[in-house]
Residue, then its C-alpha position, 0 to 999 in steps of 0.5 A: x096736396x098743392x104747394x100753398x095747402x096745409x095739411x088738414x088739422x083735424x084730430x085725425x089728420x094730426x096722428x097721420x104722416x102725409x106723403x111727399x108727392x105734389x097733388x097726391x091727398x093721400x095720407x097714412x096713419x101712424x099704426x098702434x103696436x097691435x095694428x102693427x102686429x097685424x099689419x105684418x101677420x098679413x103681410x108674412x101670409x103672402x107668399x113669395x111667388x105673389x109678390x111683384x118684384x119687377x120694379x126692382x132691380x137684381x142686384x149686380x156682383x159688382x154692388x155685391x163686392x162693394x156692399x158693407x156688412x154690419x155698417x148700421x149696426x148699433x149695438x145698445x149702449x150702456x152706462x157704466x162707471x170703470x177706474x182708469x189709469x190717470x194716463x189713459x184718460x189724458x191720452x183719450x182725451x186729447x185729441x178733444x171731444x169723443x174720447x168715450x167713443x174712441x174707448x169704445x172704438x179700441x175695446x170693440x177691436x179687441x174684443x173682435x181680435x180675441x174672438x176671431x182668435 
């Protein structure tokens, strides 16, 4: 697809996703949920030792050591209505903006604490 040219708007063309490349005409649906299923049953009866992997680098233990677990986890949130102490609310509160978020924050550590304890 050249620079100057928009992507076609027929029916078809508007549930599709195009792709980045310059020149390349090449266009992939959005799947449905069933095409989807079915797109990775075929996909788990592939074996392992018939996938090409030589474009992908191994992973060094470097990268290894400096990988984060769990970083984009996250969790569901809900809502949920709690009494608090007057004073605990004005101290979250103070430093602005995202006090729920930072009560958030210090129940999860101390819910980590007692189950690691």
């Amino acid at each position: 697809m050249g620079r100057h040219e928009e992507p076609p708007k027929s029916a078809q063309a508007r549930h599709c996703l195009w792709t980045s490349a310059p020149n390349e005409r090449k266009f992939y649906e959005k799947l449905t949920k069933s095409e989807r299923r079915k797109q990775i049953r075929r996909f788990d009866a592939i074996r392992a030792d018939q996938i090409n992997t030589t474009d992908i680098p191994e992973i060094t233990e470097e990268q290894m050591r400096k990988g984060v677990v769990g970083h984009l986890y996250r969790p569901i949130k809900r809502p949920v209505t709690m009494r608090l102490d007057a004073d605990v609310i004005a101290w979250l509160k103070q430093g602005g903006p995202g006090y729920q978020t930072k009560a958030n924050r210090l129940l999860r550590r101390e819910m980590l604490k007692s189950r690691r304890a």
